[in-house]
C-alpha positions as CSV (number, residue, x, y, z in Angstrom):
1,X,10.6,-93.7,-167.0
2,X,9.8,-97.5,-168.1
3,X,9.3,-98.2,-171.8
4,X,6.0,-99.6,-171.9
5,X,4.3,-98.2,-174.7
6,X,4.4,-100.2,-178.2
7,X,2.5,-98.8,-180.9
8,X,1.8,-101.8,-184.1
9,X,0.8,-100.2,-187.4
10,X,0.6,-102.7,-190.5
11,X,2.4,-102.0,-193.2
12,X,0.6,-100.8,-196.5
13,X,-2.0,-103.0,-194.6
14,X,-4.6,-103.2,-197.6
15,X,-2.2,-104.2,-200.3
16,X,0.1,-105.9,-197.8
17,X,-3.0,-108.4,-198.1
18,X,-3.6,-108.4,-201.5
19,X,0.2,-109.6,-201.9
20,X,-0.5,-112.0,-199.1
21,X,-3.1,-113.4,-201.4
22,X,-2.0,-113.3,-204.4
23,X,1.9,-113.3,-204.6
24,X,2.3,-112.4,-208.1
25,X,1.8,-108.7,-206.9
26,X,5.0,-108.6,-204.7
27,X,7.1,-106.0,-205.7
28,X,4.4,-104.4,-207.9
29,X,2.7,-101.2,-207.5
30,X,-0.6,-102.1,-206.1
31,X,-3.2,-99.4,-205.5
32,X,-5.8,-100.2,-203.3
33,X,-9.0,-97.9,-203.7
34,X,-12.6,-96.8,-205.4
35,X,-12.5,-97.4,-209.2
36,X,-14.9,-94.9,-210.2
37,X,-14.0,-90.8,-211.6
38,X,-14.9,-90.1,-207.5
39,X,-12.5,-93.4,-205.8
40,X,-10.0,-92.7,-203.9
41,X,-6.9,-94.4,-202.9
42,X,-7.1,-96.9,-200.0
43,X,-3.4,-97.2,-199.7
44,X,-0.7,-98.2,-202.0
45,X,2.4,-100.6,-201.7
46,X,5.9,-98.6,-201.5
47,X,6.4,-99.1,-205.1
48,X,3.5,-97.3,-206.1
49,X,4.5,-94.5,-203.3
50,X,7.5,-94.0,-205.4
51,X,5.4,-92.6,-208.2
52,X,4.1,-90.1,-205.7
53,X,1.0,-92.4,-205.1
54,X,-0.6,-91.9,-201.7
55,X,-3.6,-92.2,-199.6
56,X,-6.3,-90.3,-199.7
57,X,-5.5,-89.4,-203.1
58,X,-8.4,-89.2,-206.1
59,X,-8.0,-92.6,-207.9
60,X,-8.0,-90.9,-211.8
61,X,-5.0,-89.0,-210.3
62,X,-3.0,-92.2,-209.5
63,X,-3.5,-93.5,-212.5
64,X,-2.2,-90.7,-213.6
65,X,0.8,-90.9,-211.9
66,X,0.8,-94.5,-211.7
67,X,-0.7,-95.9,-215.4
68,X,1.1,-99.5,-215.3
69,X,-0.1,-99.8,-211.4
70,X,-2.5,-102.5,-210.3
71,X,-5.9,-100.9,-209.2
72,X,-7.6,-103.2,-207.1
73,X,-11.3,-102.6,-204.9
74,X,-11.2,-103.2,-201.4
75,X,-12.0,-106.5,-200.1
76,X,-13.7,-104.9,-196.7
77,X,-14.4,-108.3,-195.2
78,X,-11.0,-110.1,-196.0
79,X,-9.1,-107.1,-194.2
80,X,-11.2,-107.4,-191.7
81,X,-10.7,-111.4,-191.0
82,X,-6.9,-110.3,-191.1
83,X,-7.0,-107.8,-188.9
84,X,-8.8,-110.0,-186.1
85,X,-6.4,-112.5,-186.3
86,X,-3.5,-110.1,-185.9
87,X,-5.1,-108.2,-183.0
88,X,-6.2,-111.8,-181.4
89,X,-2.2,-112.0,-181.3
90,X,-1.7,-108.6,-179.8
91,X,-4.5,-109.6,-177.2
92,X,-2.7,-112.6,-176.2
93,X,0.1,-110.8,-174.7
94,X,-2.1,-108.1,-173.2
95,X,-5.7,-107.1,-172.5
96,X,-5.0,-103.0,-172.8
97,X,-4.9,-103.2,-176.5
98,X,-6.1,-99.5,-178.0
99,X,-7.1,-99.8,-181.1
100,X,-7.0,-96.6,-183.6
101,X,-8.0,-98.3,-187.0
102,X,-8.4,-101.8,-188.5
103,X,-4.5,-102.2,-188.7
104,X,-3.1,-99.8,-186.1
105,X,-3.1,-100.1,-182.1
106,X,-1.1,-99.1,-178.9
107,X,-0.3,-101.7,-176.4
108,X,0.4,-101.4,-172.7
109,X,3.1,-103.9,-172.1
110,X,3.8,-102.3,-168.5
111,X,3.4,-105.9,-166.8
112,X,6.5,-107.1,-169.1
113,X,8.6,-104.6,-167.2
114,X,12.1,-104.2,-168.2
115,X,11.6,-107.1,-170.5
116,X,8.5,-104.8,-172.6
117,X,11.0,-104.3,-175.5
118,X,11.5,-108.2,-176.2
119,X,7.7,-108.9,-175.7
120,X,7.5,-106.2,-178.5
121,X,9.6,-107.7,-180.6
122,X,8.4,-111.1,-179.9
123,X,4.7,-109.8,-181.2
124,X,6.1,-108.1,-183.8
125,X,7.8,-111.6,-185.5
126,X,4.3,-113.7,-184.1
127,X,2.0,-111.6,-186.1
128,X,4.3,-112.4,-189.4
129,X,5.0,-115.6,-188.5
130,X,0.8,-116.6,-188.5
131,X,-0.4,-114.0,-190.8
132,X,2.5,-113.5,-193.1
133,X,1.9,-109.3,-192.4
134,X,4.6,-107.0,-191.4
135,X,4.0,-104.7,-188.8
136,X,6.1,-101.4,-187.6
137,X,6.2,-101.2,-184.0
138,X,7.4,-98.5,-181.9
139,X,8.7,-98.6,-178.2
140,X,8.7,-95.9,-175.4
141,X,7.3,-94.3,-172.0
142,X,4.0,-92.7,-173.8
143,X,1.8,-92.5,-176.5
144,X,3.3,-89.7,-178.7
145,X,6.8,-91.0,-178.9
146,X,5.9,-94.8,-179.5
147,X,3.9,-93.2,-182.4
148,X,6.6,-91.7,-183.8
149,X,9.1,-94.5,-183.3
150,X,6.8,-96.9,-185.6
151,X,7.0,-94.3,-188.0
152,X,10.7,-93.8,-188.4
153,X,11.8,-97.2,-189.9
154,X,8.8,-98.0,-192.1
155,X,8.2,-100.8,-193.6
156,X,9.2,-103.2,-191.2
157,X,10.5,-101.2,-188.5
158,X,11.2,-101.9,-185.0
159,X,12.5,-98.8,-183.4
160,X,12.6,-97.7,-179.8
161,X,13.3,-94.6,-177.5
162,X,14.0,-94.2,-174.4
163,X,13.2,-91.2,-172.7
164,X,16.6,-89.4,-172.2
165,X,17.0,-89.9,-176.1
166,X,13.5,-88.2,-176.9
167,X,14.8,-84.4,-176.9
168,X,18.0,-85.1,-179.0
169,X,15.7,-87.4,-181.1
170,X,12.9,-84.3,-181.9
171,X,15.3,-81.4,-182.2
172,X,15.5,-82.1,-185.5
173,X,12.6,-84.0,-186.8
174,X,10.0,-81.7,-188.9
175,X,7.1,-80.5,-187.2
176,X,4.9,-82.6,-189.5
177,X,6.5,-85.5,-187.2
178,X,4.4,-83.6,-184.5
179,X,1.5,-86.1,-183.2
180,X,-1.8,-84.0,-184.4
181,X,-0.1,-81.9,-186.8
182,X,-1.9,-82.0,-190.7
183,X,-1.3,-80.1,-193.8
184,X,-2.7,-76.9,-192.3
185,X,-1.0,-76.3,-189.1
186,X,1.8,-77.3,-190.9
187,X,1.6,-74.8,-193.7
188,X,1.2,-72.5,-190.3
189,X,4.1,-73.3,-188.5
190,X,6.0,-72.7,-191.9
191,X,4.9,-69.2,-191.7
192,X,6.1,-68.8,-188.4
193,X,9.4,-69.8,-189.1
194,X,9.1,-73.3,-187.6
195,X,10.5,-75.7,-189.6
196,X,12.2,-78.2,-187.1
197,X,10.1,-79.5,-184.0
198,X,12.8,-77.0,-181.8
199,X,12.1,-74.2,-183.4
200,X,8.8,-74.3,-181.6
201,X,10.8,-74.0,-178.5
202,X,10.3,-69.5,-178.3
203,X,6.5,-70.1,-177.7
204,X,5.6,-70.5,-174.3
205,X,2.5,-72.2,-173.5
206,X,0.0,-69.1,-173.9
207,X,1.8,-68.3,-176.9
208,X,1.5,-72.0,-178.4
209,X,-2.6,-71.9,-177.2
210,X,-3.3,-68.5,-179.2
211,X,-1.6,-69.8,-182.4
212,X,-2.9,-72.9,-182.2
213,X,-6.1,-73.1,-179.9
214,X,-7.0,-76.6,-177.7
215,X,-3.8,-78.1,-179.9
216,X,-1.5,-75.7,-178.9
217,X,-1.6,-77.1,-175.2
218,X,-0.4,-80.7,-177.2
219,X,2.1,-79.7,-178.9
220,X,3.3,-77.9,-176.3
């Protein structure tokens, strides 16, 4: 099966353009979110991840965790001019872009062939060599797997597999890694004894539909 598939996801994309901005911040932990007792984080550059800083998070909690990080509000219509100018870039190499958020896409890059993975890669060094943004990018026959290639070498990554590596390559991986799979179902799949993407493997389809309704035919 062709690798055709890339997935793009910014990195830290909110604070990634704060830094862009404003260099000062680089290497500092920047918090991007609402300032008020109900904010929430935005995202977060890696050094304030490694306070335990994440998305999604209440914003009096990072500061919490974070005191000496740099809170900053969202800047809505700067990320937005960024964005179109990184997605004008993905669009020149291919009109099936699919976007999922304002710094995440999949590209089709079937019409590259066997030369998909280079185009990849070129996109990948064009979109930091005009917007000074690094994106992870992910390579492989479908959807789910290029997903979780871009995730696997963040920030900065550039991974790919190939489709006879993709069992080997899951075995092992937590079933968080599974494309669909929150908080919940995972806490679920703990309780069944499923810790590693093969230890779904018992369940048969039926099985893997009752546990998990419509999402059970996914996973599956």
């Amino acid at each position: 099966m062709s690798l055709h598939i890339a997935h793009v996801d910014c990195d830290c994309f909110f604070a990634a353009v704060e830094v862009l901005d404003n260099p000062a911040l680089r290497g500092k932990p920047v918090i991007v979110g609402g300032q008020g007792r109900r904010g929430v984080v935005a995202t977060c550059s890696y050094e304030a991840r490694k306070y335990g800083v994440h998305s999604a998070m209440p914003t009096f909690i990072a500061r919490d965790k974070c005191p000496h990080g740099i809170f900053l509000t969202p800047r809505k219509e700067r990320y937005k001019e960024v964005s179109r100018a990184i997605f004008r870039i993905f669009r020149q190499y291919t009109s099936l872009v699919e976007p999922v958020s304002i710094d995440e896409a999949y590209l089709d890059l079937s019409a590259y062939g066997n030369h998909s993975v280079q185009t990849a890669w070129r996109i990948k060094q064009e979109v930091k060599a005009k917007t000074g943004i690094t994106i992870s990018v992910g390579v492989a026959p479908n959807l789910f797997l290029s997903k979780m290639a871009s995730d696997l070498e963040k920030p900065d990554g550039f991974t790919v597999i190939r489709q006879e590596q993709a069992l080997d390559l899951l075995r092992d991986l937590p079933v968080g890694k599974l494309r669909g799979v929150g908080p919940r179902t995972e806490a679920k799949m703990h309780q069944l004894g499923c810790y590693k993407i093969s230890d779904l493997h018992r369940f048969n389809l039926q099985q893997m539909i009752r546990l998990f309704g419509k999402r059970g035919e996914a996973f599956y």
